[in-house]
VOPAGU-2260 file (C-alpha; in pm, 1 decimal, decimal comma):
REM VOPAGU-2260
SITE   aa  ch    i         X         Y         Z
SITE  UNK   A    0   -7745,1    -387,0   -3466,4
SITE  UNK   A    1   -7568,1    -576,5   -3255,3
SITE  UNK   A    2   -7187,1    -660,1   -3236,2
SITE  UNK   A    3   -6833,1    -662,5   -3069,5
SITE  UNK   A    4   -6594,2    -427,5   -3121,5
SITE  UNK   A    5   -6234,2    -488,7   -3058,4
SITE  UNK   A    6   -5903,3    -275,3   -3015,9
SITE  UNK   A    7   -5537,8    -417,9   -3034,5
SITE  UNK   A    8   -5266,7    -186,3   -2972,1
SITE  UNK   A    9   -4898,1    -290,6   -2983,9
SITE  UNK   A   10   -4709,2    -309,9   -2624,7
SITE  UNK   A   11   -4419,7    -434,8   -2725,0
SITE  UNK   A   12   -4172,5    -151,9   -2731,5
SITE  UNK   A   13   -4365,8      -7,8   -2406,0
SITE  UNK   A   14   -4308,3    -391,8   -2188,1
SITE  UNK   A   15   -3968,9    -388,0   -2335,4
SITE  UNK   A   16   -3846,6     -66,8   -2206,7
SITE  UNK   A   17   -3990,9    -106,7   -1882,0
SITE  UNK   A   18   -3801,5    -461,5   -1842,5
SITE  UNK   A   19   -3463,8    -306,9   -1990,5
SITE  UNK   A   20   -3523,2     -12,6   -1698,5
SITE  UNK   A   21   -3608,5    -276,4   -1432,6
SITE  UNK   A   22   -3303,9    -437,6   -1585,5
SITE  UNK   A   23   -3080,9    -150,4   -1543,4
SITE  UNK   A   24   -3245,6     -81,5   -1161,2
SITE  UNK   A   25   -3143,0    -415,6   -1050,4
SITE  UNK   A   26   -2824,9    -399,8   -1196,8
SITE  UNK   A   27   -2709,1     -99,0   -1041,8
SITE  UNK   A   28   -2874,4    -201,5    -715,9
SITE  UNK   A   29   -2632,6    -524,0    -714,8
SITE  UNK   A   30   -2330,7    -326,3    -846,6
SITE  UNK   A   31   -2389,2     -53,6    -542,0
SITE  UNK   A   32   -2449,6    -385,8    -272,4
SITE  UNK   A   33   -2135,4    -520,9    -436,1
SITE  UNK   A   34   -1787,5    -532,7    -193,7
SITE  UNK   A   35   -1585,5    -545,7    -497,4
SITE  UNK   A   36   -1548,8    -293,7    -735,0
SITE  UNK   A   37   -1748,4    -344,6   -1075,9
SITE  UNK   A   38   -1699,4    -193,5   -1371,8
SITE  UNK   A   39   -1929,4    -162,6   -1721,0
SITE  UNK   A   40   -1770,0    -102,8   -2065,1
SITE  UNK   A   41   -1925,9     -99,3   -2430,9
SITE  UNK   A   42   -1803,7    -263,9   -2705,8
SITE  UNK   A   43   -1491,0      13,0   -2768,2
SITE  UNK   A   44   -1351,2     -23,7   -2425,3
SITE  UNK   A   45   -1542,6     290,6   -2263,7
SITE  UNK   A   46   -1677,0     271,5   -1936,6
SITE  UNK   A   47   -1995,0     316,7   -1881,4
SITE  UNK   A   48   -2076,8     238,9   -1545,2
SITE  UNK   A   49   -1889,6     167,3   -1224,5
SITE  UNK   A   50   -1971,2     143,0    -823,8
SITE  UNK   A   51   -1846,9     332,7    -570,7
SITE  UNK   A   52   -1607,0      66,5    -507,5
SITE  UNK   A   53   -1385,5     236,2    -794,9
SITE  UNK   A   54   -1242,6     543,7    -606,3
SITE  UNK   A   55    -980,3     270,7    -391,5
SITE  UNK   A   56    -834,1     280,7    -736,7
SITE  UNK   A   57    -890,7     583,5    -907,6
SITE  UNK   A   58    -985,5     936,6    -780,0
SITE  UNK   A   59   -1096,8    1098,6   -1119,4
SITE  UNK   A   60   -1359,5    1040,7   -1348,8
SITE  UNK   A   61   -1433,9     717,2   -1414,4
SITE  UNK   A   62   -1740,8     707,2   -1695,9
SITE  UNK   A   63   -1652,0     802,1   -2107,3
SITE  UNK   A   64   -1276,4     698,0   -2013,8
SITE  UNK   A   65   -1133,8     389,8   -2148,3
SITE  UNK   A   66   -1034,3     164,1   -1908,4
SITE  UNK   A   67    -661,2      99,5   -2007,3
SITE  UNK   A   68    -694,3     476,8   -1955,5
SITE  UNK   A   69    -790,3     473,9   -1599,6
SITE  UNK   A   70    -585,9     178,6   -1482,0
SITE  UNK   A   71    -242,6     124,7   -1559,3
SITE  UNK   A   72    -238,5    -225,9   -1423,5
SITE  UNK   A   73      92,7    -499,0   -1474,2
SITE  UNK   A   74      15,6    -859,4   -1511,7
SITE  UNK   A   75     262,9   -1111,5   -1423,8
SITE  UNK   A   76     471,9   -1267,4   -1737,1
SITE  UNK   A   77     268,6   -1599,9   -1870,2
SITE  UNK   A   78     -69,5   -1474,8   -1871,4
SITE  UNK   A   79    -101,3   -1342,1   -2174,5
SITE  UNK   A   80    -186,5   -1032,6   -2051,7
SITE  UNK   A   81       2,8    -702,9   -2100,0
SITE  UNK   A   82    -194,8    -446,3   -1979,8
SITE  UNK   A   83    -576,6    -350,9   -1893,5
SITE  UNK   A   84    -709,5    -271,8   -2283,8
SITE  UNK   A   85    -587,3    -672,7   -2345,5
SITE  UNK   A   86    -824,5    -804,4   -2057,0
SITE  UNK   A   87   -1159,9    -601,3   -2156,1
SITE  UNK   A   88   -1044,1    -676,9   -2555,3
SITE  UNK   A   89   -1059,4   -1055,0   -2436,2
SITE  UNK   A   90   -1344,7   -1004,4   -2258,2
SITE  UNK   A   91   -1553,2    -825,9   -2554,5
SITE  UNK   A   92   -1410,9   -1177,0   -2775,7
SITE  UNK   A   93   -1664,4   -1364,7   -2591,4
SITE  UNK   A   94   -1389,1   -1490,9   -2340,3
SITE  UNK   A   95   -1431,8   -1501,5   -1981,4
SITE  UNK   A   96   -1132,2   -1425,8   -1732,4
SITE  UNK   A   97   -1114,2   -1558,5   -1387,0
SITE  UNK   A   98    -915,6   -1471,3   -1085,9
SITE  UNK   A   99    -586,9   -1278,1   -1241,0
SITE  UNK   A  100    -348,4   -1155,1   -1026,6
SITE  UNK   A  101    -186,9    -817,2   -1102,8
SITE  UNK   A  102     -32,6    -494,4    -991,0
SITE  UNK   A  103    -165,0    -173,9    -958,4
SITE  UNK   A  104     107,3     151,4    -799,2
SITE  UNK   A  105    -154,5     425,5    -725,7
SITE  UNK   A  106      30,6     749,4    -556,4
SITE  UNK   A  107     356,1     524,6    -515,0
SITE  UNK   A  108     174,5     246,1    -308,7
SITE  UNK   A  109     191,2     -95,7    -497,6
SITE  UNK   A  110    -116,9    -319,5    -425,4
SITE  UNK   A  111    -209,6    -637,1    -527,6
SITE  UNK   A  112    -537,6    -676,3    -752,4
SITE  UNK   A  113    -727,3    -962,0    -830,0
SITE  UNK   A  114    -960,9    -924,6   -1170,0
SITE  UNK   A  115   -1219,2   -1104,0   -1325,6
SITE  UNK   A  116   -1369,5   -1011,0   -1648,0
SITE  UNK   A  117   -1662,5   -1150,5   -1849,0
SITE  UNK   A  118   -1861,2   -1058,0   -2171,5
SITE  UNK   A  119   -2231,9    -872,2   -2126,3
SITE  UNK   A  120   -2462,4   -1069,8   -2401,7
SITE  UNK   A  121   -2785,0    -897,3   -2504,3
SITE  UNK   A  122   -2838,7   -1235,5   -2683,6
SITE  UNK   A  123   -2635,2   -1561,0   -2747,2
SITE  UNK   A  124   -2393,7   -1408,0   -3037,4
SITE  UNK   A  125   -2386,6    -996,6   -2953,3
SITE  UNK   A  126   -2203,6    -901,8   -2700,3
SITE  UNK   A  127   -2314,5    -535,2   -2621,1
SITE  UNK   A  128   -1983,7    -479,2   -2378,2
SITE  UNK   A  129   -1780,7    -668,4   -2029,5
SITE  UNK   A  130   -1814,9    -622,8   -1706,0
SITE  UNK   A  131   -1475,8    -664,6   -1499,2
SITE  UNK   A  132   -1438,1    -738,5   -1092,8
SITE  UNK   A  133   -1169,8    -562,7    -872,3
SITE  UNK   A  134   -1053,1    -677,2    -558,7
SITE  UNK   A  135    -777,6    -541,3    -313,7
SITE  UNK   A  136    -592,9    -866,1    -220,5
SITE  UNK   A  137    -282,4    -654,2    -124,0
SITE  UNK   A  138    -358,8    -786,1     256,9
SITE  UNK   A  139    -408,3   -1073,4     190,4
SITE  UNK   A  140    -103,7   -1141,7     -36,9
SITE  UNK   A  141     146,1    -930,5     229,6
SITE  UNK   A  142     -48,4   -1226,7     518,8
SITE  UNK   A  143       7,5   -1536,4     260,2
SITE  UNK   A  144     378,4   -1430,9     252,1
SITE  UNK   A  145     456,8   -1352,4     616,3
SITE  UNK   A  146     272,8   -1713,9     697,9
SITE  UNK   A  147     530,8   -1874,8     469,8
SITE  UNK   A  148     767,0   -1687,1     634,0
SITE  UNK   A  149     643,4   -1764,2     977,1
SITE  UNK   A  150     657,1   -2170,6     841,8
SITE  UNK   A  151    1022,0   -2163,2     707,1
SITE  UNK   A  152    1143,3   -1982,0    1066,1
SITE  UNK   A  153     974,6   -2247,9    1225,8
SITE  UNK   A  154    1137,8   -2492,7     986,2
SITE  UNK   A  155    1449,0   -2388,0    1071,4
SITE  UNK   A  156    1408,4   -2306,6    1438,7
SITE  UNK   A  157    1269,9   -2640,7    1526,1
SITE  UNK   A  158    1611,5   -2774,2    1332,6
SITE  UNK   A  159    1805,0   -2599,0    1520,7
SITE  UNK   A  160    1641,8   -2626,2    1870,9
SITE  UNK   A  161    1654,7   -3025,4    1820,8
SITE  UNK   A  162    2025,9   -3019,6    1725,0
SITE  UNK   A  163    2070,5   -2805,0    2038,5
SITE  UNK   A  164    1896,2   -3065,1    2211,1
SITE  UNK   A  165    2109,4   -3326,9    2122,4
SITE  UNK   A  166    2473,9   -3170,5    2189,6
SITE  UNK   A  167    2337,9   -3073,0    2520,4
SITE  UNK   A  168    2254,0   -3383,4    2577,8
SITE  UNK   A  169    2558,3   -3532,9    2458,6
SITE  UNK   A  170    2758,7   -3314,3    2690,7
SITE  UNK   A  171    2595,5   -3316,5    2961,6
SITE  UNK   A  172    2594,8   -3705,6    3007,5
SITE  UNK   A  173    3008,1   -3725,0    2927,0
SITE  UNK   A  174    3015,7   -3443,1    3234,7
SITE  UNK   A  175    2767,7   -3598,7    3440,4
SITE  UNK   A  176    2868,7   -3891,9    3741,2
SITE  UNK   A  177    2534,1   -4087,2    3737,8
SITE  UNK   A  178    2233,8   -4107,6    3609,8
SITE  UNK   A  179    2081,0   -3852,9    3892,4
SITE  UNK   A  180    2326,2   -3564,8    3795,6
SITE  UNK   A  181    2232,4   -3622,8    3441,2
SITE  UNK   A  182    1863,7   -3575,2    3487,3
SITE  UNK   A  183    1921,6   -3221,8    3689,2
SITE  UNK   A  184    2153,5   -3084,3    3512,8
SITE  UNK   A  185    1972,5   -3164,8    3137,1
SITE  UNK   A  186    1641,1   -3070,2    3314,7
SITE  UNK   A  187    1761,0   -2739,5    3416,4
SITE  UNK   A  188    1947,4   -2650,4    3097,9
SITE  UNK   A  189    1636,9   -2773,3    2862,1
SITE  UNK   A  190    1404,8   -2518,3    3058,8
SITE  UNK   A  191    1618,7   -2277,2    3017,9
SITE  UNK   A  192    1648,8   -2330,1    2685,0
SITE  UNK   A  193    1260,8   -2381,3    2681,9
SITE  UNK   A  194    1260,4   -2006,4    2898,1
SITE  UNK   A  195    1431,5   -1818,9    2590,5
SITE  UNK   A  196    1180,9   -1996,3    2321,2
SITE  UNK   A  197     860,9   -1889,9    2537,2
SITE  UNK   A  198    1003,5   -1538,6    2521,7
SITE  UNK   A  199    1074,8   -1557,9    2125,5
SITE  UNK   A  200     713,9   -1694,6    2063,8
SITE  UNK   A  201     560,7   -1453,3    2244,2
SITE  UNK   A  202     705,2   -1184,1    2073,7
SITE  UNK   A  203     651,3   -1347,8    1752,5
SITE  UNK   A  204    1007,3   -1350,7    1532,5
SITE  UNK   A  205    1091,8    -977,9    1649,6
SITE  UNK   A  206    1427,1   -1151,5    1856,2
SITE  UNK   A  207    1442,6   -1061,2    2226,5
SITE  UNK   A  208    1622,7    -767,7    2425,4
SITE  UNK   A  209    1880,1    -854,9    2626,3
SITE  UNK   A  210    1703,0    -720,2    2937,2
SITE  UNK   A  211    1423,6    -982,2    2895,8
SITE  UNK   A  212    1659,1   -1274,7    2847,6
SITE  UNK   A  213    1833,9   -1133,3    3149,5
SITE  UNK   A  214    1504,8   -1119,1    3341,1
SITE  UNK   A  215    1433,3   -1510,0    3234,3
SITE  UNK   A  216    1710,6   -1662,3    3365,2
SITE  UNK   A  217    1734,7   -1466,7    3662,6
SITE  UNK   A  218    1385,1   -1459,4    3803,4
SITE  UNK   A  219    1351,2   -1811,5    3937,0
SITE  UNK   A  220    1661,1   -1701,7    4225,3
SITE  UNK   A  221    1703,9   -1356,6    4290,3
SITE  UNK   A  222    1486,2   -1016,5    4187,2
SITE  UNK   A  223    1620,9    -821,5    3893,2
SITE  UNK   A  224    1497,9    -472,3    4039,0
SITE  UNK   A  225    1671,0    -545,2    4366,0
SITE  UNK   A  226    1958,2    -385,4    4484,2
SITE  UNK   A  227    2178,9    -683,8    4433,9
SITE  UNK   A  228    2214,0    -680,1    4049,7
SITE  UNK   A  229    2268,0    -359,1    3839,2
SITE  UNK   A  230    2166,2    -364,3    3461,7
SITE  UNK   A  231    2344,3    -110,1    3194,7
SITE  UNK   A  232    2211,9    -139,0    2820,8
SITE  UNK   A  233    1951,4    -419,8    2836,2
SITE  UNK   A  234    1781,3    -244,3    2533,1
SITE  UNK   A  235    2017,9    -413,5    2206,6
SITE  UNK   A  236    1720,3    -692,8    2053,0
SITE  UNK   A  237    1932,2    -988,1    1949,1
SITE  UNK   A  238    1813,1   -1212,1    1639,7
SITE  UNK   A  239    1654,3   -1558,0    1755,4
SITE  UNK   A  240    1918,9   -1789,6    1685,5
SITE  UNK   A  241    2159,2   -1515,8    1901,2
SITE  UNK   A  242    1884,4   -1449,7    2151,8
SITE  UNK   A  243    1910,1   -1857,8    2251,3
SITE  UNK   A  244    2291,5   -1868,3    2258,1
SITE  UNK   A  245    2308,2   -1537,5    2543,5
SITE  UNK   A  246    1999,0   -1740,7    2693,2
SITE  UNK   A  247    2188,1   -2060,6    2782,7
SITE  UNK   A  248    2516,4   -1866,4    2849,5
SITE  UNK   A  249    2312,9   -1674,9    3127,5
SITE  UNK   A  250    2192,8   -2019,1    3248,2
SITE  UNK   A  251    2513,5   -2141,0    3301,7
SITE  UNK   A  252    2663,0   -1794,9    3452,2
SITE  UNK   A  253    2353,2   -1754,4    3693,6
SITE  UNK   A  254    2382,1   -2174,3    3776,6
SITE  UNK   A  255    2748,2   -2149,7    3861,2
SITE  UNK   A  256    2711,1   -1813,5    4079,3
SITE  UNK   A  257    2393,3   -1953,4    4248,5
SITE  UNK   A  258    2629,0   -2286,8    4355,3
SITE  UNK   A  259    2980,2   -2101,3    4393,8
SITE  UNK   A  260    2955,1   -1697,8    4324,3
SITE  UNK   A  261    2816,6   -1419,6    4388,4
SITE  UNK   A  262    2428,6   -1536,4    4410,4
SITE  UNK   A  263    2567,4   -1828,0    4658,2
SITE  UNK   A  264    2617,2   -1555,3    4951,7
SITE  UNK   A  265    2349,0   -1291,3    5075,5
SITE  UNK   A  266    2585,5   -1019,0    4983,7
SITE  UNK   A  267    2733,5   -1121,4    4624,2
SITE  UNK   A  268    2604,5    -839,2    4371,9
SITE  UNK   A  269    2633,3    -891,0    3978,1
SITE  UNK   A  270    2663,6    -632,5    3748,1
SITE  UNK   A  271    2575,7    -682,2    3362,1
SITE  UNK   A  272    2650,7    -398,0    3118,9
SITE  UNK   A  273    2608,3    -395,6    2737,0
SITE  UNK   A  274    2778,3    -135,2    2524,9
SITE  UNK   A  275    2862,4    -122,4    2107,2
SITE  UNK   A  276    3156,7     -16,7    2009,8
SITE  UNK   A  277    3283,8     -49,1    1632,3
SITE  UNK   A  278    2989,2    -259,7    1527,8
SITE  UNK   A  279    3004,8    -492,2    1816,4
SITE  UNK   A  280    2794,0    -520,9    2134,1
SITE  UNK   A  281    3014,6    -600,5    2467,6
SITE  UNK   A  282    2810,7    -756,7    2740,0
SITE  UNK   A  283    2990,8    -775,1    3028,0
SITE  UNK   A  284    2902,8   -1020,0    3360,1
SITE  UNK   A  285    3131,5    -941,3    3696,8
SITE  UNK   A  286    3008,8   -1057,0    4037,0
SITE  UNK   A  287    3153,1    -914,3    4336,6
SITE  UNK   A  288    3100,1    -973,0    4693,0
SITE  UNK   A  289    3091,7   -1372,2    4694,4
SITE  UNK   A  290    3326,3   -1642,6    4829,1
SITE  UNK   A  291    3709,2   -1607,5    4665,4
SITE  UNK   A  292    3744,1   -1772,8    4296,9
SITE  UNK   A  293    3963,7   -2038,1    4188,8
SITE  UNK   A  294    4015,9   -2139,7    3843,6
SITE  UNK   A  295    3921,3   -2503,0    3777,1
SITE  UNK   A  296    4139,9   -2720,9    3684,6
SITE  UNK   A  297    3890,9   -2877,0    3451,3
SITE  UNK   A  298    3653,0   -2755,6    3171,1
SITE  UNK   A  299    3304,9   -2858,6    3242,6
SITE  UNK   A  300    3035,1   -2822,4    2952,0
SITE  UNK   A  301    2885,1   -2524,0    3145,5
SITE  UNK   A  302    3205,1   -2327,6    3094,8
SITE  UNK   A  303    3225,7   -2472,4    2721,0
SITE  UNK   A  304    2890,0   -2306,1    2653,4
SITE  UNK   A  305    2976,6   -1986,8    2812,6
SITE  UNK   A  306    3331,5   -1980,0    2606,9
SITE  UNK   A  307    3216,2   -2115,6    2276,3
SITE  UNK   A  308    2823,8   -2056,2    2292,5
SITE  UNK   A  309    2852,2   -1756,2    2056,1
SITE  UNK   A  310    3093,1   -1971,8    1873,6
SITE  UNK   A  311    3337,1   -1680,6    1843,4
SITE  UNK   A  312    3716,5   -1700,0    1781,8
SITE  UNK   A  313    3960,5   -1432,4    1792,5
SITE  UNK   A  314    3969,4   -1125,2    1915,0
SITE  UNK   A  315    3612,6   -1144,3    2014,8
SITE  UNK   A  316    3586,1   -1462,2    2157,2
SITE  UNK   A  317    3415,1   -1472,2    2471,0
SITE  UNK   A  318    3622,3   -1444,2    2740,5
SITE  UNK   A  319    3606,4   -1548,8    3122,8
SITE  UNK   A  320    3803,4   -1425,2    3376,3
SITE  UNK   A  321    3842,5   -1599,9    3724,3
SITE  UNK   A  322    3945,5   -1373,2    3920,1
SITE  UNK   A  323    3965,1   -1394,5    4244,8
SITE  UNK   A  324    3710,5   -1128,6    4423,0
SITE  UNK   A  325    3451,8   -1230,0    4128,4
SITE  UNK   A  326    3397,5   -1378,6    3785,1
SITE  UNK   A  327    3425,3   -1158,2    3503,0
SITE  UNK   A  328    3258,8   -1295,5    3152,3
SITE  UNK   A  329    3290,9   -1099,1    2839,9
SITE  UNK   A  330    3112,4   -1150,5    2559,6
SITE  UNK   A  331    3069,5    -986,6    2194,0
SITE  UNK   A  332    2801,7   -1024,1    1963,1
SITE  UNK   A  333    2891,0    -861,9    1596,6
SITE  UNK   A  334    2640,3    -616,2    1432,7
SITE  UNK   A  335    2453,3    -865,1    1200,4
SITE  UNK   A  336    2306,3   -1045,8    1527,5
SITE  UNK   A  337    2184,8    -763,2    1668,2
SITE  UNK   A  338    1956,5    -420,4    1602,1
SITE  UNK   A  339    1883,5    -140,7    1867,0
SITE  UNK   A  340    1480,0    -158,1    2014,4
């Protein structure tokens, strides 16, 4: 006769497993593609699976360990967190966790982690186990803190450069005849002053040698290699603060031998030589060869910033000799201004 016949077989279980290993392909595909680390766990807190990324933080075996096993991580007081078994436990609650700092010290190197951690639903209620994001943010965190660093020393240098500003200002008008004299004198001591600061921001917050603050203010009048000046010790790296006080006491010892010492003739030498000694740096400045000295009979505020720049008393203030075949200038600059390059 004549008929139809029809089959029906049952696919289900077949379609199912195929999707859960298409599933599990893709998955692993994004964990391996992944820059951070990723790790699986089930619902006791066993890992199951985890991406290369994993061996920046732990060398061993990573799968059938718990992961408060493998990671001995310290979360910051206030988060509620106390270890790495509390973030998966909150994460198997059904709780997600986002962006947690915390420390990890692997072979005695502290580094700075940032974790994430999320339940992995097989439908709305079950929760068959978390997944939980590493990152290495120990760079970035060690950046974040020198730029706040770099702000405050800015902070504080601007401060002080604009107070500096102002006294020399002050000064140099009650010392100054007219108008005219005013604007060469404060010209010539504000780029000095502006010499030293393109030296320090160049060389970031590291201070300066005293051989480069030398070099500055010397450079625009006589060459530092030539046979006419002799450097000793130019190696001790003064502070910034320190490096601008030496900077405008050079000014005004290389502007008054320029205009009445040893620079003023074409055979006037100068000789600088640094030395410590008991936790103290001696620089010493002695011309020789120029015109006879005389002492003045007044204190201008050149000689006031050479004599009270470092604002020393003491023993070890700064002190200027004029005697009479050449100026002599000693100066001392205590331990905590200073470190050796």
């Amino acid at each position: 006769g004549d008929g139809h016949a029809l089959t029906f077989t049952d696919v289900t279980e077949r379609i199912d497993a195929a999707a859960a290993n298409e599933s599990e392909r893709i998955g692993r595909a994004i964990m391996a593609s992944s820059n951070e680390t990723v790790i699986l766990c089930d619902r006791n807190g066993v890992v199951t699976h985890a991406n290369a990324g994993v061996r920046q933080f732990h060398q061993g075996l990573t799968v059938g360990k718990r992961f408060d096993e493998i990671f001995s991580i310290d979360f910051p007081l206030g988060c509620g967190l106390m270890s790495g078994g509390d973030l998966v436990q909150t994460a198997l609650s059904g709780t997600a966790v986002r962006g947690i700092e915390a420390t990890l010290v692997l072979d005695g190197r502290r580094q700075t982690l940032l974790l994430s951690a999320g339940p992995l639903r097989q439908t709305a209620d079950a929760v068959l186990g978390c997944i939980v994001s590493i990152s290495d943010i120990t760079e970035q965190k060690a950046g974040e803190k020198r730029q706040a660093f770099l702000l405050r020393e800015l902070g504080h240098r601007v401060k002080n450069t604009l107070t500096l500003v102002i006294s020399i200002a002050n000064r140099t008008i009650s010392g100054s005849k007219d108008l005219t004299e005013f604007r060469s004198a404060f010209g010539r001591r504000i780029e000095a002053l502006a010499a030293t600061h393109n030296l320090l921001a160049e060389g970031a917050l590291g201070g300066l040698t005293l051989g480069e603050i030398v070099g500055a203010e010397l450079a625009p009048y006589v060459t530092v290699a030539g046979e006419r000046i002799v450097l000793e010790g130019m190696n001790f790296r003064f502070v910034p603060d320190t490096a601008v006080a030496l900077g405008l006491i050079l000014h005004e010892l290389v502007t008054n031998a320029v205009k009445y010492g040893a620079l003023s003739t074409e055979t006037g030498r100068i000789s600088i030589e640094a030395a410590q000694k008991d936790g103290v740096v001696e620089i010493v400045w002695q011309e020789d060869g120029g015109p006879p000295v005389e002492q003045p009979s007044t204190m201008g505020f050149g000689q006031t910033v050479i004599t009270r720049g470092l604002g020393q008393t003491g023993a070890r203030a700064t002190r200027v000799d004029f005697r009479r075949e050449g100026l002599v200038c000693r100066m001392f600059v205590p331990v905590e201004q200073f470190d050796l390059a």
